[in-house]
Residue, then its C-alpha position, 0 to 999 in steps of 0.5 A: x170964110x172963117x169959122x168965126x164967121x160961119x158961127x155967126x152966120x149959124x146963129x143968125x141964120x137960124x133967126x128967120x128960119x125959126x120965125x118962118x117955122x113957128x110962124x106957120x106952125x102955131x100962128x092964128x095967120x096960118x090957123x085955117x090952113x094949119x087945121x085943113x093940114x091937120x085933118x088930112x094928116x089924120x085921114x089921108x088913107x096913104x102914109x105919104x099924103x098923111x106925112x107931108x101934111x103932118x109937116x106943115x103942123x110940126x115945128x121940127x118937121x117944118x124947120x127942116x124944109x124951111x132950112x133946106x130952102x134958105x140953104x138954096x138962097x144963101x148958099x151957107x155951109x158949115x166947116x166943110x166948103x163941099x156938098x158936107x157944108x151943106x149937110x152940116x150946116x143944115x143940121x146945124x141950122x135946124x138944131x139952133x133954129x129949133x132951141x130958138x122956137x122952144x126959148x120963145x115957147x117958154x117965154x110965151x108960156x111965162x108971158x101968159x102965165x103972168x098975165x093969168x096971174x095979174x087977171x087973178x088978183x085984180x079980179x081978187x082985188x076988185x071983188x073986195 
């Protein structure tokens, strides 16, 4: 594969994985389990129990397993056609997929930021 190809993939790659990050990190879907992980982070009494469930409630965290798996289905490596390809691309895939989650944080914020600001002046506009 040609690195023209590999970037590519690198960038699109990462798409899905920041989906199934974020999706499971700060979506209302997953809120119930997200909150029971996140209790057992904070009160587990072994640091290993308190670490995996802290996982599943933090983006970053979180995108390094989700990378690790589709790592296993596609099969992707980065510059290196050995067991390198697969560390470099995996940091590679969790580096972009993480810019990926924190440009739609921002958009998100800017979307509701916007939508506040609307609420405002139609409530300013009504209340005349």
């Amino acid at each position: 594969m040609s690195i023209g190809e590999q970037l590519a993939f690198l960038f699109i790659l990462a798409i899905p994985i920041a989906c199934v990050a974020w999706t499971v990190t700060h979506e209302e879907v997953f809120r119930e389990p997200r909150e029971w992980c996140k209790n057992k982070s904070e009160v587990c009494n072994k640091l290993v129990k308190r670490k995996f469930f802290y996982l599943f409630t933090c983006e970053y965290c979180f995108s390094h397993y989700v990378t690790i798996l589709f790592l296993i289905f596609t099969r992707y490596k980065l510059l290196y056609n050995d067991w390198r390809g697969y560390i470099v691309s995996g940091f590679a895939l969790v580096w972009v997929a993480n810019i990926y989650m924190n440009l739609y944080a921002r958009v998100r914020l800017d979307i509701k930021r916007e939508r506040v600001e609307i609420a405002a002046q139609e409530k300013s506009i009504n209340g005349q």
